[in-house]
matplotlib code that plots the C-alpha trace (Angstrom):
import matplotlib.pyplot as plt

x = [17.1, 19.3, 18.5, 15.2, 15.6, 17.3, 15.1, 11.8, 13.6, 14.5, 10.7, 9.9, 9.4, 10.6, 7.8, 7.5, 11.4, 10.9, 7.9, 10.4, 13.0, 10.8, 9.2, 13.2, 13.6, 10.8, 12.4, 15.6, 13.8, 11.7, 14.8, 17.1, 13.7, 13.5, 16.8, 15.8, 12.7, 13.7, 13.7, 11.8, 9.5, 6.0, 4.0, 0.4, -1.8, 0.6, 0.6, -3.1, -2.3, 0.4, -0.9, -4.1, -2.4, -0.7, -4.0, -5.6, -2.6, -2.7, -7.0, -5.6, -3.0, -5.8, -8.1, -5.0, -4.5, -8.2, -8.8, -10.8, -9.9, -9.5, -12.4, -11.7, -8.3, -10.0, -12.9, -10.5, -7.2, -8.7, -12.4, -11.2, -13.0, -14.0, -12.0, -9.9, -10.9, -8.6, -7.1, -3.6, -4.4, -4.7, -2.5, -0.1, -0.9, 0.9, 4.0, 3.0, 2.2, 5.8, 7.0, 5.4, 8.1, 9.0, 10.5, 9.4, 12.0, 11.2, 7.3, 8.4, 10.9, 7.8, 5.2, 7.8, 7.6, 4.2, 3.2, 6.1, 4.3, 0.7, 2.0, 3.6, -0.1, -1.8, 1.0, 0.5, -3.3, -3.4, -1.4, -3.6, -6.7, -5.5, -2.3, 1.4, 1.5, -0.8, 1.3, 4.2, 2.4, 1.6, 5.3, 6.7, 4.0, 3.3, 6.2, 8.7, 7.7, 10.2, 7.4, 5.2, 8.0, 8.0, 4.0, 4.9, 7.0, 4.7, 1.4, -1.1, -3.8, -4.2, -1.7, -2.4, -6.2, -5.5, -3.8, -7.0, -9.2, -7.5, -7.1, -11.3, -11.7, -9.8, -12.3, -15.1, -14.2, -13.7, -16.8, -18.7, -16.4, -17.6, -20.9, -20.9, -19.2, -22.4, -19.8, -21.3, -20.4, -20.2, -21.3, -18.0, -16.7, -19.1, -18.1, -14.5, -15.5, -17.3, -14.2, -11.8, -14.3, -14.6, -10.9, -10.4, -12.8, -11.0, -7.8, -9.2, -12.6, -12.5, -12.7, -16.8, -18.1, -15.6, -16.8, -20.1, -19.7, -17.6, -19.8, -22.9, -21.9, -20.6, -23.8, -25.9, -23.7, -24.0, -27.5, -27.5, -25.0, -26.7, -29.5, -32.7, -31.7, -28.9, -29.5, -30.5, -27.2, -25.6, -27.9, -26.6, -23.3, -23.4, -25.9, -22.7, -20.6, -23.2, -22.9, -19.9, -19.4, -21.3, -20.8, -17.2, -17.9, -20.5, -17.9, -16.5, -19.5, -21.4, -18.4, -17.3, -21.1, -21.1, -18.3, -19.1, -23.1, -24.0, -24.5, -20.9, -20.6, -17.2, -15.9, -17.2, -14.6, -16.5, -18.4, -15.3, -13.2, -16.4, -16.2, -12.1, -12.8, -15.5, -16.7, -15.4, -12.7, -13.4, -16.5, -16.0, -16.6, -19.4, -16.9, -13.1, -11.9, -9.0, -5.4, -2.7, -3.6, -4.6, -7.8, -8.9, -8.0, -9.9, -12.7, -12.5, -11.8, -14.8, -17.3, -16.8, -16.9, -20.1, -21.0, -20.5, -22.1, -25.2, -25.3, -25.5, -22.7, -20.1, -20.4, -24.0, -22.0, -19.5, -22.4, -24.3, -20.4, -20.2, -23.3, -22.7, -19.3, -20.2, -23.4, -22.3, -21.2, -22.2, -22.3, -19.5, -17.2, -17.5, -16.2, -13.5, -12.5, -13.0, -10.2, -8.1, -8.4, -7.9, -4.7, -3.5, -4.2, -2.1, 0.5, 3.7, 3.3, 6.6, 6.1, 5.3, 9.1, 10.5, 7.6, 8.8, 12.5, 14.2, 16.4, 19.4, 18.3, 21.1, 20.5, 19.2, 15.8, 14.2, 15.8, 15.6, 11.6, 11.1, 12.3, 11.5, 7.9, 7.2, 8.3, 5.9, 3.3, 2.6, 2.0, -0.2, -2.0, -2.5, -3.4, -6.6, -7.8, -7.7, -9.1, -11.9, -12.2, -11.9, -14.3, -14.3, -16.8, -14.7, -14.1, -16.6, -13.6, -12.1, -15.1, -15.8, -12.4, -13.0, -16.3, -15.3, -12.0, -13.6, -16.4, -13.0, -11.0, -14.0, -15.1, -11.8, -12.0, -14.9, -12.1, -11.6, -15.5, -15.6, -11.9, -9.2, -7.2, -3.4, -0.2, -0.8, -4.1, -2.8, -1.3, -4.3, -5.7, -1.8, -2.5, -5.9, -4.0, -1.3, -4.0, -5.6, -2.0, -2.2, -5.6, -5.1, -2.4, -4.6, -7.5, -5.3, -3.7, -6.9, -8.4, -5.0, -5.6, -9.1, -10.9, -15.1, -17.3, -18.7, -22.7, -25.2, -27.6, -24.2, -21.9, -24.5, -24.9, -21.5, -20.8, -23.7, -22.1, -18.8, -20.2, -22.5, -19.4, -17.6, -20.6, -21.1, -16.9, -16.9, -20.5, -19.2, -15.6, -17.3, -19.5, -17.6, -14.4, -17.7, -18.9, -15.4, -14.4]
y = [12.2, 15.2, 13.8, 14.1, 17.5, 18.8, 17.0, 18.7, 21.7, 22.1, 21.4, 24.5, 28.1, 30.9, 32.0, 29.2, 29.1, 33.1, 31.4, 29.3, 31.7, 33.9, 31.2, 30.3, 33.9, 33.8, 31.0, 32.7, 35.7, 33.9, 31.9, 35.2, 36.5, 33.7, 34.1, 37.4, 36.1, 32.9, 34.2, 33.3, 35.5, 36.2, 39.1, 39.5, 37.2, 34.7, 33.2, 32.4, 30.3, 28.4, 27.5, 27.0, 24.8, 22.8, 22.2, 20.6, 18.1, 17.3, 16.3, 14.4, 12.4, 11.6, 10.7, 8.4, 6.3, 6.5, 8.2, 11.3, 14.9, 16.9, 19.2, 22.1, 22.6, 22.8, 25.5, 27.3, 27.8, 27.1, 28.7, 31.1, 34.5, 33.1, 35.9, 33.9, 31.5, 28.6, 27.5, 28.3, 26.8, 23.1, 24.1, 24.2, 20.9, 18.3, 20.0, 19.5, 16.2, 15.2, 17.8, 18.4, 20.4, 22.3, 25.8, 29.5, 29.0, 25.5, 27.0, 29.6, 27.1, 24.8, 28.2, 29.3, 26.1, 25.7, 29.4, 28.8, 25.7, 27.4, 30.1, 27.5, 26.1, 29.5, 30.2, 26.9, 27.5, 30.5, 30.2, 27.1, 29.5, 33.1, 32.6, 32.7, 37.0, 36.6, 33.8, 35.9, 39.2, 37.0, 36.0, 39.4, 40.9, 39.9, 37.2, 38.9, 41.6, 41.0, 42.0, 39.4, 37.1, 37.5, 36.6, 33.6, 32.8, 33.9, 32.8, 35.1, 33.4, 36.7, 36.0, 32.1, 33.7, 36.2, 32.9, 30.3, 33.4, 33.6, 29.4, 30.0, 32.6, 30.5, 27.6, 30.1, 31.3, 27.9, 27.1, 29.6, 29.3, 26.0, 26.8, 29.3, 26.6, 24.1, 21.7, 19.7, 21.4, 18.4, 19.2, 17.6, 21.1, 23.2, 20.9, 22.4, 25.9, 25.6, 24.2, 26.4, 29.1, 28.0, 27.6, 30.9, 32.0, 29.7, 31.8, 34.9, 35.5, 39.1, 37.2, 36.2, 39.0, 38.1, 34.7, 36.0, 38.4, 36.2, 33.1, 35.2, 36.8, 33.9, 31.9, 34.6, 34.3, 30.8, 31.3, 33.4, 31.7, 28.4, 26.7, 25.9, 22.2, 23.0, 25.4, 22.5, 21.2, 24.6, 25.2, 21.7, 22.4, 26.1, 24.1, 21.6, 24.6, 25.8, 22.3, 22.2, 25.2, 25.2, 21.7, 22.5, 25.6, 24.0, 22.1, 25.9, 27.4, 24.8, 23.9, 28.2, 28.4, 25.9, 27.0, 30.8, 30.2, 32.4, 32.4, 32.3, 31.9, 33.0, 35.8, 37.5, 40.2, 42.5, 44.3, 45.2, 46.0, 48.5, 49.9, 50.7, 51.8, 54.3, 54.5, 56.1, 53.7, 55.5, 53.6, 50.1, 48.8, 50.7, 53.6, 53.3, 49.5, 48.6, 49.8, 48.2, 45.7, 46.2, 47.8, 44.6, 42.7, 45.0, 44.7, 40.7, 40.2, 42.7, 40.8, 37.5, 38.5, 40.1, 37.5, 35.1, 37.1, 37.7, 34.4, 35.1, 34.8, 37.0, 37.6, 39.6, 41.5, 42.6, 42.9, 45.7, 47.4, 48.2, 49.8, 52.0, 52.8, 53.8, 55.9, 59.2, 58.0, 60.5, 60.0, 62.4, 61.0, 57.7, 58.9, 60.7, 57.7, 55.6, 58.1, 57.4, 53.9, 54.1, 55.7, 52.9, 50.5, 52.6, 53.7, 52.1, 49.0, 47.5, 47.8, 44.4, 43.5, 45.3, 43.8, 40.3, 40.6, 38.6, 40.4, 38.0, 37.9, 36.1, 39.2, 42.3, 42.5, 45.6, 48.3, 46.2, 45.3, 49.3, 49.5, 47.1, 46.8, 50.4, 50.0, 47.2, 48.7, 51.8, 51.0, 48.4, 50.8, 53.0, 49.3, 49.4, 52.7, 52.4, 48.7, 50.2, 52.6, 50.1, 49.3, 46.8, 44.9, 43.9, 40.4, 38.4, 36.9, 39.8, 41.5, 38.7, 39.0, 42.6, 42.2, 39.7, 41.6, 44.5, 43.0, 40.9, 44.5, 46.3, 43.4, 43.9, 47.0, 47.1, 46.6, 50.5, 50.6, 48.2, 47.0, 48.9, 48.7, 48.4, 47.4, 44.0, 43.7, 44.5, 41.4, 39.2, 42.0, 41.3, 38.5, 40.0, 43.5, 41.0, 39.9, 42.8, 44.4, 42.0, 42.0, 45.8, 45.2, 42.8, 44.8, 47.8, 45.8, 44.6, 48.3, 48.9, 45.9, 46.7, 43.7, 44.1, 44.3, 41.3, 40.9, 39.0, 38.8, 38.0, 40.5, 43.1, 42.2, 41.8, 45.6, 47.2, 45.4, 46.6, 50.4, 49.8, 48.7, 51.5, 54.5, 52.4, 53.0, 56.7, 57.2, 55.6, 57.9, 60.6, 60.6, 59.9, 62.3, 65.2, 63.9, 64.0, 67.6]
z = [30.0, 29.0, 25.5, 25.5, 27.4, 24.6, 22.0, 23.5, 23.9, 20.1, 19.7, 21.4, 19.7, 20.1, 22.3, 24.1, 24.7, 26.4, 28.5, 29.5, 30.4, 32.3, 34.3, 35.4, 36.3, 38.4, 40.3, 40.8, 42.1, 44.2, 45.6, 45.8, 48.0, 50.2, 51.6, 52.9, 54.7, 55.6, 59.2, 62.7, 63.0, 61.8, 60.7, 62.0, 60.2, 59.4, 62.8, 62.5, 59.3, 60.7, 63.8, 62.6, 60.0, 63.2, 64.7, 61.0, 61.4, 64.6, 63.4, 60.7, 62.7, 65.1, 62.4, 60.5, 64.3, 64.7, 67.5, 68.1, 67.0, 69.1, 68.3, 71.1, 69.4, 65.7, 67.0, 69.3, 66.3, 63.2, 63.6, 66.1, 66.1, 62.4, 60.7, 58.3, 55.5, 56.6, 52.5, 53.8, 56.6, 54.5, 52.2, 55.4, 57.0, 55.0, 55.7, 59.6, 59.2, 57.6, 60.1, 63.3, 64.7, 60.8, 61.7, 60.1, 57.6, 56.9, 56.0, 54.2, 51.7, 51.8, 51.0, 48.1, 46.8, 46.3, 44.9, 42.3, 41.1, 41.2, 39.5, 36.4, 36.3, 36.0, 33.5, 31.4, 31.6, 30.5, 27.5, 26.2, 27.1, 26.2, 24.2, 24.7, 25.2, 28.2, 30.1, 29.9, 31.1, 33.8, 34.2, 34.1, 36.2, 39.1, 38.4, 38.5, 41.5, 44.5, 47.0, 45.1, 45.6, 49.0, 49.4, 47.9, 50.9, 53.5, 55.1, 53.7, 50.4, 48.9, 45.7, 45.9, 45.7, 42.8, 40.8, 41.4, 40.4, 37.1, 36.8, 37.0, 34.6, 32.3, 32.6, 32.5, 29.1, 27.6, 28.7, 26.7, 23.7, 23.9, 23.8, 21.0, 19.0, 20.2, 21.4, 24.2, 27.8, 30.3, 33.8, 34.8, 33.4, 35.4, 38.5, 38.0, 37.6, 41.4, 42.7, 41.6, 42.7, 45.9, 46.3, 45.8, 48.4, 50.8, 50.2, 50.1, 50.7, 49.6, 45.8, 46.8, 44.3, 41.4, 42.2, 42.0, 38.7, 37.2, 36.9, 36.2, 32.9, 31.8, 33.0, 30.8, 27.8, 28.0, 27.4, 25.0, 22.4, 23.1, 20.9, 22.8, 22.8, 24.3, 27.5, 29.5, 29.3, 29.9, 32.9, 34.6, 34.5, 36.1, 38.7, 38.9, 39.7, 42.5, 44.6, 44.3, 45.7, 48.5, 48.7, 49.9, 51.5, 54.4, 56.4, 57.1, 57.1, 59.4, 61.6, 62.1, 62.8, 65.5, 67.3, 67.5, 67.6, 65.0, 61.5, 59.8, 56.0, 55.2, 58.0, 60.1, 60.3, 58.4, 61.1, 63.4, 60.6, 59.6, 63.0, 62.7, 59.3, 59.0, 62.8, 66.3, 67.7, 71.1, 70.8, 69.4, 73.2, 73.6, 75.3, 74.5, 74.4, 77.1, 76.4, 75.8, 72.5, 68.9, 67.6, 66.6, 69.5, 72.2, 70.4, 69.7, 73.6, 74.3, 71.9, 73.6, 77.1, 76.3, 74.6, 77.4, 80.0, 78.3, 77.0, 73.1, 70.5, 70.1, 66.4, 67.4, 69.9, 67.3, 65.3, 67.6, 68.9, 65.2, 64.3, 68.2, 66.4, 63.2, 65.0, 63.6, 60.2, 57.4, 53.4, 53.4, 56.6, 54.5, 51.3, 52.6, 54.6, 51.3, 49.7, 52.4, 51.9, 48.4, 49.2, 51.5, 48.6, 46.0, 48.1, 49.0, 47.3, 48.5, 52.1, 53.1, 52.0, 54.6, 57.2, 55.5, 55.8, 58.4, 60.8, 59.9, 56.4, 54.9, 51.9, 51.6, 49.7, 50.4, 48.6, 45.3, 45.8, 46.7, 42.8, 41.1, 42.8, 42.2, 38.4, 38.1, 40.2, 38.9, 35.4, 36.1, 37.9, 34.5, 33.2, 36.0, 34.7, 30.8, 31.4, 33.7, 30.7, 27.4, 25.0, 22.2, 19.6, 17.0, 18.5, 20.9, 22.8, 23.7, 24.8, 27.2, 28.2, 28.6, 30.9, 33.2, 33.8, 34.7, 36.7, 38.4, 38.8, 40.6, 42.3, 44.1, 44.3, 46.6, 49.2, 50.5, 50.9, 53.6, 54.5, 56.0, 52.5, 52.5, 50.2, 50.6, 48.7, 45.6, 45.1, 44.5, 41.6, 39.9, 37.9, 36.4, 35.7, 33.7, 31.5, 30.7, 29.9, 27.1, 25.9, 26.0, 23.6, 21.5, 21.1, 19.6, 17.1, 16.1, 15.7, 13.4, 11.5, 10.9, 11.8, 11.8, 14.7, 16.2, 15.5, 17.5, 20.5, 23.2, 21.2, 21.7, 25.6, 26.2, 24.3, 26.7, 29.4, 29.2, 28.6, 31.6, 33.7, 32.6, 33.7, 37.3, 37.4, 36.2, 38.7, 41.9, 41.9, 41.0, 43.9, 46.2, 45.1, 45.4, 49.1, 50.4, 49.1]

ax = plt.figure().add_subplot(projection="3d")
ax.plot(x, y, z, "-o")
ax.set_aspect("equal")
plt.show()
């Protein structure tokens, strides 16, 4: 074996041999992490997806010895108030089902594990998509971000989301380059695009509208490039994606709306986070909620007693308590809140490492994610802007690159306009920023090297769309910088 270790390994380039190296590192970072967070406790949401996790196992060890799940358990811990997509959740499960009784250090090892190996597949994937330069952007950021690291130990989808989302703009974008080279596009193709979509969601369902944005352009591009003959074809496939994706999103969607009565699709968090947001917090319960929990928990308990009392679901209590919140709202109370949301995003990126570390962490992790993190973080930052910014026509790959990173970057973006926003978010937006680092890089050593502009019906719908993307950007800070002044 160590033979044929070595034999492969002379094989190798010197890229690939770097890839390598930096996919290691990752490991020993994520590894060094783990032993700070390895501990027994858990950090807000987290205990949602691991007991929520518990309760799919339990279902499936009912269902394995034939006997009937326990449905109470499934709507009361894994629907619950319907806030959370439940991916982490499954992903969770097997490890319950090996071990009922596995311990917060045990999930974490088991959590580590996993995101390691998704992000070698997102790596691998995008180097046979976008080139060796972007799998190691990738690798170094967010690879090799300590705070990142830490995510991958812990309960939350949102970097496991940010990973699927770019494992789906990498089949997106084969998919049209094989249409513009009028190579056959199996709906087989289009069947994986829909689930890799829809696994996303399931992590993070924040990633809807880069679902959304995503496969649109590329559904219209599709179009474009292809020869009449062939749009049929090209129209099945992205109607394969579509089943499939609501295929596996109705047994959440039907089950959640069930168990709450009301209409669920993904969360329904939106309107009480709304209310905390933007709104009066005195008046979330219709007057000030009861002392002595969280903002969001007041209001949760509130809805469904409510709910129960006048006989109609909770999620159309929350529904109205948000709108009596938010009452006094004004365009310029909501813009300056945005601002301060925005700021939440941006600011202190390393936090959650100091949330995440154990209080007998076996080593100390915080003071080296606060640097490293903020190293990492903040030119990737400057990445968002000029990427929000760029403009390209000299090559029709990277200006689909170019448009469905943007539509991706501001898709996520939306967050501070309807989410309280905080230094957790960032990490799902990581692995887009890592690509466009690189196709940043790309696109200026093309414009040295002089290479010609890119003709044709899609070239010339993909430059207006870019330039269109760029003016919504510019139009939507500028307005609301002028409404909160």
């Amino acid at each position: 074996m160590t033979a044929r270790l070595r034999e492969r390994w002379d094989r190798l380039g010197r890229p690939e041999r770097i890839l390598v190296w930096l996919f290691l590192a990752t490991v020993v970072l994520k590894a060094y992490v783990y032993l700070g967070v390895a501990g027994d406790e858990l950090v807000g949401d987290e205990a949602y997806y691991l007991d929520s996790g518990r309760a799919l196992s339990n279902a499936v060890r009912d269902l394995v010895w034939l006997r009937s799940p326990d449905t109470a358990e499934i709507d009361r811990i894994v629907v619950g108030s319907g806030w959370f997509m439940p991916g982490m959740s499954v992903v969770l499960a097997p490890l319950y089902l090996l071990v009922p009784d596995a311990s917060i250090a045990l999930a974490r090892g088991y959590l580590a594990v996993l995101t390691s190996l998704l992000l070698l597949v997102t790596a691998r994937r995008v180097r046979r998509t976008f080139g060796n330069g972007p799998a190691g952007a990738l690798l170094v950021y967010p690879g090799l971000v300590p705070t990142y690291a830490a995510f991958g130990a812990a309960g939350w989808g949102d970097s496991a989301a940010g990973l699927v989302a770019v494992l789906m703009v990498c089949r997106a974008v084969d998919m049209v380059r094989a249409v513009r080279e009028h190579r056959p596009v199996p709906w087989r193709q289009g069947l994986g695009l829909g689930v890799l979509a829809i696994v996303a969601v399931y992590f993070r369902s924040s990633v809807s509208l880069l679902v959304v944005g995503v496969v649109g352009v590329t559904f219209m591009v599709s179009l474009l490039l292809a020869r009449r003959a062939e749009r049929g074809r090209v129209v099945l496939s992205y109607v394969a994606a579509g089943v499939a994706f609501l295929a596996l999103l109705a047994p959440w969607s039907i089950g959640a709306s069930a168990a709450l009565d009301g209409r669920v699709v993904t969360t329904v968090s939106v309107p009480t986070v709304r209310a905390n947001t933007f709104g009066d917090r005195d008046r979330i319960c219709f007057g000030e909620c009861d002392a002595g929990s969280s903002i969001w928990f007041s209001p949760l308990r509130y809805s469904r007693e409510q709910g129960r009392a006048a006989g109609v679901s909770e999620v159309e209590i929350a529904a109205e308590m948000s709108a009596y919140a938010r009452q006094d709202v004004t365009p310029s109370s909501y813009a300056h809140d945005v601002v301060i949301n925005t700021g939440r995003y941006f600011g202190q990126p390393a936090r959650f490492a100091s949330l995440l570390e154990a209080d007998d962490a076996k080593v100390p992790i915080v003071a080296l994610a606060e640097v490293v993190t903020t190293a990492l973080f903040y030119p990737a930052t400057l990445v968002l802007l000029v990427l929000l910014g760029a403009r390209t026509r000299r090559r029709f790959d990277h200006q689909l690159q170019l448009v469905l990173l943007k539509v991706g970057v501001l898709a996520l973006m939306v967050q501070p306009f309807v989410h309280i926003a905080g230094p957790r978010y960032w990490t799902t937006m990581a692995p887009l920023l890592a690509l466009g680092a690189a196709l940043l890089w790309a696109v200026r050593r093309d414009r040295r090297a002089g290479v010609p502009v890119e003709g044709g019906p899609s070239a010339r719908f993909l430059d207006v769309v870019q330039v269109g993307l760029t003016l919504f950007a510019l139009v939507v800070v500028v307005t609301v910088v002028v409404l909160a002044l």
